[in-house]
C-alpha positions as CSV (number, residue, x, y, z in Angstrom):
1,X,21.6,-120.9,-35.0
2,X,20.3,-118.5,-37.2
3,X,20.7,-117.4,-40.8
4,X,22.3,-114.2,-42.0
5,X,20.5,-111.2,-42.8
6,X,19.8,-111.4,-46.4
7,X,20.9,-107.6,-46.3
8,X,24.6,-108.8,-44.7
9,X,24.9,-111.5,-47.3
10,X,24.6,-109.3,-50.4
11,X,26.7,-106.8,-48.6
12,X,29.3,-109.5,-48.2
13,X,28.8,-110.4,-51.7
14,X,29.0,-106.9,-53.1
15,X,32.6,-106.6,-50.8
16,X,34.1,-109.3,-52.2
17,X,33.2,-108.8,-55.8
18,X,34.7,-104.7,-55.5
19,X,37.2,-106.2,-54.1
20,X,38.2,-108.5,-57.3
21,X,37.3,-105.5,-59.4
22,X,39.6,-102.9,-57.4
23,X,42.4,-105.0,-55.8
24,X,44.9,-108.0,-57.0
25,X,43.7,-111.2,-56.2
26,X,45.0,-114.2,-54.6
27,X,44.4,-118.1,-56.4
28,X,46.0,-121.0,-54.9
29,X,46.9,-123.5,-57.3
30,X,48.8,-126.6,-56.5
31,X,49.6,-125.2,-53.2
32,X,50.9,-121.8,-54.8
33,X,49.5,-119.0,-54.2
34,X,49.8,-116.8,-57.2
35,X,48.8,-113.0,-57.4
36,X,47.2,-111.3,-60.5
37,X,45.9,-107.4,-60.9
38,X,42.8,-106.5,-59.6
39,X,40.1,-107.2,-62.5
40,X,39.9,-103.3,-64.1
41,X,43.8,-103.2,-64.4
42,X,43.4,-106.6,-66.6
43,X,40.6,-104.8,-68.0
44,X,42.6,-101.5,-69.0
45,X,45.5,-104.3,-70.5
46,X,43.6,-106.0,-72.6
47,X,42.3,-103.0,-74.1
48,X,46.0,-101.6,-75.2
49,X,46.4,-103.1,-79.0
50,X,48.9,-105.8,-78.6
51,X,48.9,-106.8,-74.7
52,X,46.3,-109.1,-74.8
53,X,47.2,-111.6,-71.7
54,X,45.8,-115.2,-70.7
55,X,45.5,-115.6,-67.0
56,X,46.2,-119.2,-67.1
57,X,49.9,-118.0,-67.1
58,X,51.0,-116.6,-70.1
59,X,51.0,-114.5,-72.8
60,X,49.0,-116.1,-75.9
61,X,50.5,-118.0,-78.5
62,X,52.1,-116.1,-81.4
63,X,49.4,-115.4,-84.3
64,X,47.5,-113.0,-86.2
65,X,45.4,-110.4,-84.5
66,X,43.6,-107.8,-84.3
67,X,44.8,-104.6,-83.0
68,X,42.7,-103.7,-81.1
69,X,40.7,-106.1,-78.6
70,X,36.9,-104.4,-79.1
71,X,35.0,-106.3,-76.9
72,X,37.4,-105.3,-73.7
73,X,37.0,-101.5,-74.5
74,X,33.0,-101.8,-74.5
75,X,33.1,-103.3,-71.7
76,X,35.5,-101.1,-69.9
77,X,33.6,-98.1,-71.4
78,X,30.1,-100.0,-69.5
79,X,31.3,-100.2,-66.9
80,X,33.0,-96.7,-66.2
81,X,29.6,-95.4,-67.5
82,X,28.0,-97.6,-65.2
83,X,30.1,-96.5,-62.2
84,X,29.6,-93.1,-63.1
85,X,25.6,-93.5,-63.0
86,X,25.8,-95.0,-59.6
87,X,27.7,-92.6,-58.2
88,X,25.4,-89.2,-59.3
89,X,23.0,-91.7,-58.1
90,X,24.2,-92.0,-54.7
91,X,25.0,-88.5,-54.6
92,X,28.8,-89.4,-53.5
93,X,31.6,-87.0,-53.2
94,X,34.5,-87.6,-55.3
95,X,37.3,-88.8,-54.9
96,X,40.6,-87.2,-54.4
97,X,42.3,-85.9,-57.6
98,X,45.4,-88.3,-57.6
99,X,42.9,-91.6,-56.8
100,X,42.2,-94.1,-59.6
101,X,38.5,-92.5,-60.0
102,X,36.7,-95.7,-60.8
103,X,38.1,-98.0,-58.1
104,X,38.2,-95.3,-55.1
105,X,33.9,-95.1,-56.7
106,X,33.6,-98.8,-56.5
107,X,35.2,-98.9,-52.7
108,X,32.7,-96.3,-51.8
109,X,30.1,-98.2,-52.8
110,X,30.7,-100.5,-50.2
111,X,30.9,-98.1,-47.7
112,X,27.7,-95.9,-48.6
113,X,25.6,-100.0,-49.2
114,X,25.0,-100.1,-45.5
115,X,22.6,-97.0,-45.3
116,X,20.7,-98.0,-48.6
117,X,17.4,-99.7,-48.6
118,X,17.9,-103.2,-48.8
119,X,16.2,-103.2,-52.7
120,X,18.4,-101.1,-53.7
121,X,22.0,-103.0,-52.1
122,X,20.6,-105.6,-53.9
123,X,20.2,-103.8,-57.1
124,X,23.9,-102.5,-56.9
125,X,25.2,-105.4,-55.8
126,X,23.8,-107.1,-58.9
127,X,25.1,-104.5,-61.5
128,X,28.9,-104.6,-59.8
129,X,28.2,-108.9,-59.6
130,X,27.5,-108.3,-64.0
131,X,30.8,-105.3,-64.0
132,X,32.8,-108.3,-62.1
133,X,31.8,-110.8,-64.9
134,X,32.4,-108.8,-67.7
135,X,35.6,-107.8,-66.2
136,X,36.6,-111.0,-65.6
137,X,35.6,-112.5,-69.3
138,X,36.8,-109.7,-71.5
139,X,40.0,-110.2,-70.0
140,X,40.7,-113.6,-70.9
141,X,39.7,-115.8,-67.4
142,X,38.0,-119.3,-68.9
143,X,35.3,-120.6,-66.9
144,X,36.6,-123.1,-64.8
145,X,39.4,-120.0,-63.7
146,X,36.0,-117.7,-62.6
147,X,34.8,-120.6,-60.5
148,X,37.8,-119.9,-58.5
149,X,37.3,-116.9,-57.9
150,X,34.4,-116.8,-56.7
């Protein structure tokens, strides 16, 4: 038996992380299977004043805060601008008018990565693999919760 292509294993790995970053995901925990939104809509919440959210279940304890969560909208802003460099850079058409821009982008990513020289899946697949991370930590996911998903 032989080994994957290294070219099919960071295309697997840049699926599954657009896929976090675009559509809800799935944990089991305790034999539940519980659903939360797709990383960039937890993104976009936690960068309306007052919605912060925990996704160990709940909304955070009562207590002073700021209005605005900072960190979430610089990261939502690097990634949108990062998105948005990939995509001139792949020459890709745009999406249709009524389509969430940045996640109909990040799908076609995946489906433009096949034809790409294998340096350069590997370069995209590590920027979406530091977008994914971001996401995920901006909008409140602890460490042990990002093992999970991954």
């Amino acid at each position: 038996m032989t080994a994957p292509h290294p070219t099919t294993t960071r295309l697997a790995t840049l699926t599954a992380h657009v896929d976090q970053l675009t559509r809800p995901i799935h944990v089991a925990i305790q034999g539940r299977v519980i659903t939360h939104p797709a990383l960039l809509d937890q993104l976009r919440a936690a960068c309306v004043p007052g919605r912060s959210t925990t996704y160990s279940g709940g909304r955070q304890p009562p207590g002073s805060r700021p209005p605005l969560r900072v960190d979430a909208v610089d990261t939502l802003a690097e990634i949108n601008v990062g998105i948005s460099a990939w995509h001139a850079r792949l020459a890709l058409p745009s999406p249709p008018r009524n389509a969430d821009w940045q996640k109909a982008t990040l799908r076609a990513f995946v489906g433009a990565a096949p034809s790409l020289a294998p340096a350069l899946v590997d370069y995209l697949t590590d920027e979406v693999i530091d977008w994914w991370r971001a996401a995920a930590v901006a909008s409140g996911w602890q460490p042990a919760q990002l093992r999970k998903l991954q």
